[in-house]
C-alpha positions as MATLAB code, in Angstrom:
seq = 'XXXXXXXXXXXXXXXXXXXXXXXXXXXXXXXXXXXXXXXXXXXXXXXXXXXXXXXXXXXXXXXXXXXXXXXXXXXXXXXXXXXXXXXXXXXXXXXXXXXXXXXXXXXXXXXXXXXXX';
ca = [
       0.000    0.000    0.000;
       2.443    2.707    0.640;
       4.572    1.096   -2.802;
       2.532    3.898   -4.362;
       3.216    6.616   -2.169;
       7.232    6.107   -2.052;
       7.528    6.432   -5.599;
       5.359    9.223   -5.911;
       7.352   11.062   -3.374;
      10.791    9.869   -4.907;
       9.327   11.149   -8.357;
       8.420   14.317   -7.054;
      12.054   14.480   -5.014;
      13.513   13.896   -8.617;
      11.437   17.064  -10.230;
      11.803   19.033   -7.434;
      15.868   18.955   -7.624;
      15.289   19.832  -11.235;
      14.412   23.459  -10.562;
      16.968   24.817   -8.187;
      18.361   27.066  -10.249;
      18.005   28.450  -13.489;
      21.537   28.875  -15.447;
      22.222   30.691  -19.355;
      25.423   29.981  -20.620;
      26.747   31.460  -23.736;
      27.966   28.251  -25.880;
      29.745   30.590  -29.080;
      27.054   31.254  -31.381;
      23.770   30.555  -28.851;
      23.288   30.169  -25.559;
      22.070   27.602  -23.268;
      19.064   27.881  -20.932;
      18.742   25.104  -18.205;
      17.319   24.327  -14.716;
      19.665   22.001  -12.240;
      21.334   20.868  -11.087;
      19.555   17.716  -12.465;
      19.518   19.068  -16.250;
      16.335   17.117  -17.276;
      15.217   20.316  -18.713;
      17.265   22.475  -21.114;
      16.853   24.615  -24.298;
      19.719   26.841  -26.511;
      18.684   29.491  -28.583;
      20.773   30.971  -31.598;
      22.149   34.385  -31.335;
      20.878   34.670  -35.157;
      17.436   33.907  -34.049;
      17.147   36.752  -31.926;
      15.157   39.989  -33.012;
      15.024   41.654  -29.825;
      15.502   41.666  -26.326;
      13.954   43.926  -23.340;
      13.651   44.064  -19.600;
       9.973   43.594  -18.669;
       7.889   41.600  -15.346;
       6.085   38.688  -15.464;
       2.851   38.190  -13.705;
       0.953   36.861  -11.313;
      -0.854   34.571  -13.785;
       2.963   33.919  -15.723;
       3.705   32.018  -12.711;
       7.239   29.934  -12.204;
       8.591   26.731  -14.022;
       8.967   25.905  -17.913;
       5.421   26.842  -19.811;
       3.590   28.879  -22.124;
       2.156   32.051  -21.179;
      -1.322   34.209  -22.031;
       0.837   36.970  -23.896;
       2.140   34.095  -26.453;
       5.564   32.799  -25.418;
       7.090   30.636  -23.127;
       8.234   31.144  -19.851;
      11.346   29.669  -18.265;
      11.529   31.500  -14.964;
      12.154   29.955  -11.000;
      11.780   32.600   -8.638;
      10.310   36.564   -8.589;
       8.915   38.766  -11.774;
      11.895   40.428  -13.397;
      12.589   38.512  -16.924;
      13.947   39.162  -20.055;
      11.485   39.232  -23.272;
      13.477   37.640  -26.076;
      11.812   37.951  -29.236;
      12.894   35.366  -31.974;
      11.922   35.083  -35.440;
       8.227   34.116  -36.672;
       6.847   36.089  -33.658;
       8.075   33.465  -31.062;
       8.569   34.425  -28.008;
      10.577   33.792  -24.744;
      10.483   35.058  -20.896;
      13.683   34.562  -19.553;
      13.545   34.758  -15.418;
      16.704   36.265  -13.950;
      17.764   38.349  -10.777;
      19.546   40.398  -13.315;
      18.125   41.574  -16.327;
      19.574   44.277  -16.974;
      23.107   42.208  -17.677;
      21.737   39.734  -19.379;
      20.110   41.952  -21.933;
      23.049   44.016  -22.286;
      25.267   40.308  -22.781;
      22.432   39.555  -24.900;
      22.337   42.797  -27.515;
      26.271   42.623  -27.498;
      26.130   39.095  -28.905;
      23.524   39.899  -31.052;
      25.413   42.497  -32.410;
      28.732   40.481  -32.767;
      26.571   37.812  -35.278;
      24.904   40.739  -37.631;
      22.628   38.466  -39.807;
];
């Protein structure tokens, strides 16, 4: 009877030590987006695919965690409201949580305009 319960708890141990942190790493021509420090869940984006990049807040309703949003993106963000908005080509979006924004869009623009398309 409590099988069930052990490996639900042992599952949930497993996801929880997924989202710890939240780390962006520039790999040379993209960078790498990825919650740890089990990296279960991970995305890169191209510099080249980048159109823009701003300082905004999530919401209430944008929540934390690795989903799409109500304003059309997704949102990779663990803790607080400040995020970078990175818009990438055909309109896709991405809110990128971070304690500072303001570097990483200013690391972000520089690369951006170190790969001129």
């Amino acid at each position: 009877m409590a099988t069930p319960f052990l490996f639900a708890a042992i599952a949930l141990s497993v996801v929880a030590a997924c989202f710890q942190h939240l780390t962006v790493t520039d790999e040379g021509d993209r960078f790498r987006i990825k919650f740890g420090p089990i990296p279960l869940f991970q995305r890169t984006v191209r510099y080249d695919d980048i159109q823009n990049v701003e300082v905004r807040r999530t919401t209430i309703l944008d929540g934390w965690g690795i989903h799409t949003n109500l304003r059309g993106g997704w949102v990779w963000n663990i803790w607080g409201r400040d995020c970078v908005l990175i818009e990438l080509q055909k309109g896709r979006k991405l809110f990128l949580g971070t304690d500072e924004p303001d570097e990483l869009r200013r690391f972000l623009e520089g690369k951006i305009l170190s790969n001129p398309k």
